[in-house]
Each structure stands twice: as structure tokens, then as C-alpha cells.
N, C-alpha and C positions, 0 to 999 in steps of 0.2 A: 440786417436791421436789428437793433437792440429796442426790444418793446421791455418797459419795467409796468409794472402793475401795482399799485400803492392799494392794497386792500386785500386779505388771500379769503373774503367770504366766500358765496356761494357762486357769486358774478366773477369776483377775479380768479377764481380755482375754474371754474366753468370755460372763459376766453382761453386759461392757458393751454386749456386741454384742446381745447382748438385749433391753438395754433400750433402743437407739437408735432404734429407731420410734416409741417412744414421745413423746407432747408432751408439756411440762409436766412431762419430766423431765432434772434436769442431772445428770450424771456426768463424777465429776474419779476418775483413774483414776492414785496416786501408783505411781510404781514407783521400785525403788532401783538395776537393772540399767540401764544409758547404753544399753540396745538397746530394739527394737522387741520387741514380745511376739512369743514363738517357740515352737514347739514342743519341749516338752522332751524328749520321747519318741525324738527323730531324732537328738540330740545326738552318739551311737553314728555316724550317718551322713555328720556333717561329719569327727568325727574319722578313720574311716575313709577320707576324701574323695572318700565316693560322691558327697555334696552339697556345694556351698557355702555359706557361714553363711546368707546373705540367701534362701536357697531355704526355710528351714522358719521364714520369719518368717511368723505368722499373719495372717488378713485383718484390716484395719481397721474399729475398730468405727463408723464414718461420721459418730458426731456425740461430743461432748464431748472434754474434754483428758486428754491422755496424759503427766503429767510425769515424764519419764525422769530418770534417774538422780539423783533425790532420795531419802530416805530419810527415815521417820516417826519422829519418835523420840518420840513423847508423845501420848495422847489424853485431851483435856481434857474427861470425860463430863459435866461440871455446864454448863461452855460449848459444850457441842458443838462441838468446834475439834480436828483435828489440826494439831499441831504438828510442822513440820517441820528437817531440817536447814540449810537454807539460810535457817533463820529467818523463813520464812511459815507465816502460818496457813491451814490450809483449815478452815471451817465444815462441817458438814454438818447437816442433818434426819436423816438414816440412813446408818451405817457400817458399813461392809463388810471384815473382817480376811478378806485371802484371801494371809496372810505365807508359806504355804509347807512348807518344813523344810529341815532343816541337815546334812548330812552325819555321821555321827556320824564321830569321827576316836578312834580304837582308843590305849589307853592303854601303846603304842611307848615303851620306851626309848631315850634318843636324839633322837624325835620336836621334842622343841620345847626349845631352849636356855633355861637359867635367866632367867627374867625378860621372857624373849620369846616374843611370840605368834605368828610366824610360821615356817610350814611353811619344813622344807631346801628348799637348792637341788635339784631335779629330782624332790621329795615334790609330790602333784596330788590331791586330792578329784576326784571329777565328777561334779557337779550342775548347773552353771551353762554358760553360753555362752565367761566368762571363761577358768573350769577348761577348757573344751574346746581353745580355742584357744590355750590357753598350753601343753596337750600336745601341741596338731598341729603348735604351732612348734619344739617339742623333739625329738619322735621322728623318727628317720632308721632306714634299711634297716640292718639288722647292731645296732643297741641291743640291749643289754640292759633288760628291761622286766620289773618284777614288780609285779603285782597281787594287793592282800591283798581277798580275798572272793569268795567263789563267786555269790553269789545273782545275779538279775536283771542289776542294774547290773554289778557284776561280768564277769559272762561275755560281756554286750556290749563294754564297755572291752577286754576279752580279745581278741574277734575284730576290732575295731578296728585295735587295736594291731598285728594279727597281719599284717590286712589292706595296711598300711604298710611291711610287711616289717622289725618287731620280732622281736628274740627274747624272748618274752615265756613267764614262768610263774606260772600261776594257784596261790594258795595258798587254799584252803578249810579254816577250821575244823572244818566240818561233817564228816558222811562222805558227803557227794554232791552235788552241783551243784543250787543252785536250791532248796534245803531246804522252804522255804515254799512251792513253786507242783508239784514234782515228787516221784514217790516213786523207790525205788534202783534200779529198772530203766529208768524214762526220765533216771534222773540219769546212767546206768551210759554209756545209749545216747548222753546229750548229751556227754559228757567225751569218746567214741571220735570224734564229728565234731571238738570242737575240736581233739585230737590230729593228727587227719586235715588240718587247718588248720597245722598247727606249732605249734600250745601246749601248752608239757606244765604237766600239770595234778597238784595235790599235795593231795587230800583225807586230812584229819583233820592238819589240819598247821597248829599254831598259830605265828603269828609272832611274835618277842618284841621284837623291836629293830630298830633301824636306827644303821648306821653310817656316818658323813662325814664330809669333811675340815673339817681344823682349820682353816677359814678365814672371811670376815665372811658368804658367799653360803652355807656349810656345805652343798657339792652332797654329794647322799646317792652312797656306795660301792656299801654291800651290806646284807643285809637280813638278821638272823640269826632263825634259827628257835628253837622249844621246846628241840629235842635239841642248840642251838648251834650246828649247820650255818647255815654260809654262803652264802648266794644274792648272786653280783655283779648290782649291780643300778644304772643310767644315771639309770632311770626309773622311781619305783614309786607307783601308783595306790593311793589310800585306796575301797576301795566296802566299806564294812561297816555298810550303812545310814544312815536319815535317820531324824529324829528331828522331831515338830512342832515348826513356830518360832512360839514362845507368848510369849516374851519381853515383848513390846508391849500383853498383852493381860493378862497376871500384874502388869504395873507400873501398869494401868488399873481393878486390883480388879476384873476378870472371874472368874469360876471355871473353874480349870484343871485340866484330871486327867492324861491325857494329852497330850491338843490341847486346843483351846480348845470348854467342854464346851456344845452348843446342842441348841434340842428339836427340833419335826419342822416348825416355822417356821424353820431354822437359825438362830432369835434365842440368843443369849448370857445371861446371867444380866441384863445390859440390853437391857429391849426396844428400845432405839434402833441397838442393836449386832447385825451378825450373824454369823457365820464360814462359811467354805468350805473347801474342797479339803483339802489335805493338813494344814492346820493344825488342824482341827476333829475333833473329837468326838461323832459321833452314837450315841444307846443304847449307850456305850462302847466304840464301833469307829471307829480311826481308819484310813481306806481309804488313805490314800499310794496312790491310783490313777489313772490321767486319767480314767478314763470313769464315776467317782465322784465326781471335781472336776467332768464336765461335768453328768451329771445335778442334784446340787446345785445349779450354776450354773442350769439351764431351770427347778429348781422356784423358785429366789428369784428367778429376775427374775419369773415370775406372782405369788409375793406381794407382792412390792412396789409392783407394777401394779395389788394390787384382786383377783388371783383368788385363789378358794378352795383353792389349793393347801398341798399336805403332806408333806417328805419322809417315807419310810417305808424310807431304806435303799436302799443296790446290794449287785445281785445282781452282780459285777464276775468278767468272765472276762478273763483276761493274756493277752494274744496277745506274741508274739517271733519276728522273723526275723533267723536270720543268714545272710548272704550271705557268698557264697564260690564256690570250684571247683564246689561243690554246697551249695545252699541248704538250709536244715535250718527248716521253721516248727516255731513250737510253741506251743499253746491249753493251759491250764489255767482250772479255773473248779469253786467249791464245795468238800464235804471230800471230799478224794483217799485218805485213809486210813480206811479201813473200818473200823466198829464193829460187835460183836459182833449177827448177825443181816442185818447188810446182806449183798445180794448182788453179786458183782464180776464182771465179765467182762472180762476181757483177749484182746486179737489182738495178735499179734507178726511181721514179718518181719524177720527178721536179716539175707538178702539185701538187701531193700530201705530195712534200716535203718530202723523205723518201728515205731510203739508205738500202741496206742489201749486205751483203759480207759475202765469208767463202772462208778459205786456208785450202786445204787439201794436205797431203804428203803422195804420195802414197795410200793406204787405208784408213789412219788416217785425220778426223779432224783435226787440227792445231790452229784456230782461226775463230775468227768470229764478225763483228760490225752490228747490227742491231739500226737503228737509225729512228723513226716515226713510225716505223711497228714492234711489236715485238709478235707475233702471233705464232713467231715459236720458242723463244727462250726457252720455256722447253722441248722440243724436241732436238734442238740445244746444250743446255747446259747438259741434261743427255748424246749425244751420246760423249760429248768431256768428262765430268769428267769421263765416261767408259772407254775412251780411246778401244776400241772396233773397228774391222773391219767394215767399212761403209757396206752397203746392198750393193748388186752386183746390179746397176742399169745401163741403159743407162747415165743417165747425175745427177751431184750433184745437178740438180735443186729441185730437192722434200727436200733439204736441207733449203730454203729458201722460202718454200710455202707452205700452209697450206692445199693443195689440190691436193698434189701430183705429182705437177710440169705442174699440166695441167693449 
């Protein structure tokens, strides 16, 4: 059976390796990136230069081809054929969209000169390998560096940046850091570490614009905000989300909603087709998460292989460390904001800078942030993806402590 794999990220490098024991099956594994499949997750760790690039390249998957830096532009579903850039065909019996997502790049003034599609000089997305290393070769000690977005990506690029000895200020929309994974007292807690790092940080601060010189490379000056204030700015990161990349799959007469929509066979609206990771759409959720690109990935390579497998959904908890003078991890996982009826428990040390919460509904788990202290979260995280009746105890605190609440 010829499986080809349109995407060599984390999810399509992840399924190959899966299926590589197997006999009787070939696996062509197109990727558009000129690198080795890498973990994207450490990206934050080259740029900072705890790592070097070639350290979070992932294991090879031992058998079938890896062709780098090509790019799919066509899938010929009557011929089963991708079609690619360099004007080969690959055939396939079953195809694998594992394309990804895109950066979203925020609708900046400035941003992109009339009729041209590329970003200023010293303007950086960071998604890719490419974007990382085109910032580590830019930033130097003393830079000016702004970054537009709080969330996730965002606040890693932050401490990156920081970590190189940038002067670097985070600009957040929102009113607190991390919006999607934290509520305002672990967002309150995360903003005082990156402070404590040298970043200052600007919540509920919409940026409007970017300004640069009038010249052919147009390097960006400074960054103008909502109220018109001016931020000088060397260097300024785009993290204001990803978006699926469905492009290839919308031009192929698939159904698209917001990823690429498949059932609990990760098959597509063709059964010959199937999607993964961040481009996909399951029961209407799209995870943009690795450990939801991996899961995916272990349930299609058993279907593929003959087992009775199903996906039925991740249960996806975000882990985050940043490193510094003082490390700061941080777990989030499930709804973190309580609805009428649930019960919360919070523990706080201000001293030791550190947060722990957990909403439970009735018997069930619901959520949970642990922030400085995370001692308890594989305990935490197995009794929520169980979805399991909690222990009949006095109080949920042995929930949050690693000694049984005493």
C-alpha cells in the first residue's frame, strides 16, 4: 500500500515512524521545509541558544522517503497523484494532509507595501525553523525587540528574545497573558516573572501599525500603537496565532470548515484522504496542539495497518517552561473558568511565586492551572484524561498536593 504524507511536521514525521515496521507498506513523506523534521515545540530554544538547530531534529522514521523541500501543489483525487512543484508525480492508494497552519499576520498598517507580499525588513512570524533562524541571526544584546501577542507563542519568543539580551516589549491585546490556557491571577503571576526577566509587558494594548524606512529592504523603525504611541522597534515578532493550512485540500474539493473536516477514522469527506494534526478538524475542534498531532498520528497509523481503531478526541494538557535566572513551568489543561455550580479551589504562594487551581463538576475534574509548582500534575492529568469519579474524600485538596492535602 503506498501511503504518501503531504506535510513532514511533527504529525507527518510522527505517523511515518509508525508505520515503518510495517511490510507491505510504502511511505513517501513530501515536506516543503529544506530541513529534517524537527520539533516544533523547542523552536523558543534554539532562538534563545539553549539549543542548536540540529539538536531538536526528530528521530528518523527508518524506512521510506523523505522529500525535502518540495512542495504539493495539486491532489489529483480521480488519479490518485500528488502533484508536485518540481513537476513530479507521487501516486498514492491513501493520502495523508498533515499541511499544518499559517501564522496569522494581524491586519498592520504599513505591514506589507502595495502590491508586495513580503514582510519589512526586521518584521518575523515564528513558526518555522526558517523564521527562527532568520531572528537568531538578527537579534544582538541592546536591540530593540517588540512583540505583538501575548498568547503561548508569544511569550516564549518574549523570553527568547530576552534571554539574548534584547530589549524586548510584549504587546497583548488581551487583558492578560496566555488568554486561552490562563485565568488573570496566573496571567497576573506570569507577566511579574517575565518582568523579573527584563520584558515589559503591555496588556490590553492594540497595535495599529508599523513604521519603516523608505527604502527597497523597508527595515521596520517603530511600531505605533491604538492611542498612537510609538514603540522603537529593530525587531518586531508577529505571534497572533495560527490558522489551519487547508489551502491544498479546499482546491481538492474536500470539506473544509475550519481545518480540514474528518470523522473518528481521520478519513476526509474522501475515503482515500485523511487529515492530521493541526490542519484537521475533529467533531469541530481544531487542537493546534502537539500532543493531539501525536495522538492522531498512533490512531491512523492502526487504521491504516488493519486495526480497529477510533479517534474519539484529546483530552490535551499545555505544558510551558521558561527558563531563566529562575525557571517558571506552567500546566494548563481543560475549562479553567468555572460555570455556575462548579467548585474551585485555589492555593497561592506569593513568596514562592506559584499558583495551583482545579474546577471540578460534581464528581468530575473539569480543569486545572498549575503554575511554579507542578508536582502534582501527572496525577492531575491522568485523573482528568480518565474522566473518572474523583476519590470520595473530605476536600479536593489532596487534588493539589503532593502529600495528601495535609
Amino acid at each position: 500500500m503506498r501511503i504518501v504524507v503531504v506535510g513532514a511536521g511533527m504529525a507527518g514525521a510522527r505517523l511515518a515512524r509508525q508505520l515503518a515496521p510495517y511490510e507491505g507498506v510504502e511511505v513517501t513523506v513530501v515536506g516543503e521545509e529544506p530541513y529534517a523534521p524537527y520539533n516544533r515545540v523547542l523552536l523558543a530554544e534554539v532562538l534563545a541558544g539553549r539549543y542548536p538547530a540540529d539538536v531538536i531534529t526528530l528521530p528518523e522514521a527508518g524506512r521510506g522517503a523523505v522529500r525535502r523541500g518540495v512542495r504539493a501543489v495539486r491532489v489529483d483525487r480521480a488519479g490518485r497523484v500528488v502533484v508536485c512543484d518540481d513537476g513530479t508525480l507521487v501516486p498514492y492508494d491513501r493520502l495523508v494532509l498533515a499541511t499544518g497552519s499559517n501564522p496569522v499576520l494581524p491586519p498592520l498598517r504599513g505591514l506589507f507595501a502595495e502590491g508586495r507580499g513580503e514582510l519589512p525588513g526586521g518584521v518575523h512570524a515564528f513558526r518555522t525553523m526558517d523564521d527562527c533562524l532568520a531572528l537568531s541571526g538578527a537579534v544582538r544584546p541592546g536591540a530593540r525587540a517588540v512583540v505583538v501577542g501575548g498568547g503561548l507563542l508569544g511569550v516564549s519568543a518574549a523570553r527568547a528574545l530576552a534571554a539574548r539580551g534584547a530589549q524586548v516589549v510584549l504587546a497583548q491585546q488581551g487583558e492578560h497573558l496566555m488568554e486561552r490556557h490562563l485565568d488573570t491571577a496566573a496571567g497576573t503571576l506570569l507577566r511579574a516573572h517575565l518582568e523579573s526577566l527584563g520584558v515589559e509587558v503591555h496588556t490590553e494594548c492594540r497595535v495599529r501599525g508599523l513604521h519603516h524606512a523608505a527604502s527597497a529592504t523597508r527595515p521596520v523603525r517603530s511600531v505605533e500603537l491604538a492611542d498612537g504611541y510609538r514603540l522603537d522597534a529593530e525587531l518586531v515578532v508577529l505571534a497572533c496565532g495560527v490558522r489551519p493550512r487547508v489551502g491544498l485540500a479546499q482546491a481538492a474539493g474536500l470539506d473544509v470548515a475550519k481545518g480540514i473536516v474528518v470523522d473518528d477514522e481521520l478519513r476526509t469527506s474522501d475515503p482515500y484522504v485523511h487529515a492530521l494534526g493541526d490542519c484537521s478538524q475533529h467533531d469541530g475542534v481544531v487542537y493546534g496542539l502537539a500532543g493531539a498531532a501525536t495522538e492522531q498520528a498512533d490512531v491512523l497509523a492502526g487504521i491504516l495497518t488493519g486495526e480497529a481503531k477510533r479517534y474519539r478526541g484529546t483530552r490535551a494538557l499545555t505544558r510551558l517552561t521558561l527558563n531563566g535566572p529562575q525557571a517558571l513551568d506552567i500546566a494548563a489543561f481543560g475549562e479553567t473558568t468555572a460555570m455556575p455550580g462548579d467548585d474551585v479551589l485555589h492555593l497561592t504562594d506569593a513568596t514562592r511565586g506559584t499558583y495551583r487551581k482545579v474546577v471540578t463538576r460534581g464528581d468530575r475534574l473539569v480543569g486545572g492551572i498549575l503554575l511554579g509548582e507542578l508536582a502534582t500534575v501527572g496525577e492531575l492529568a491522568r485523573t482528568w484524561e480518565g474522566d473518572e469519579p474523583l476519590p470520595d474524600r473530605a476536600s479536593p485538596l489532596h487534588l493539589l498536593t503532593d502529600n495528601g492535602g495535609s
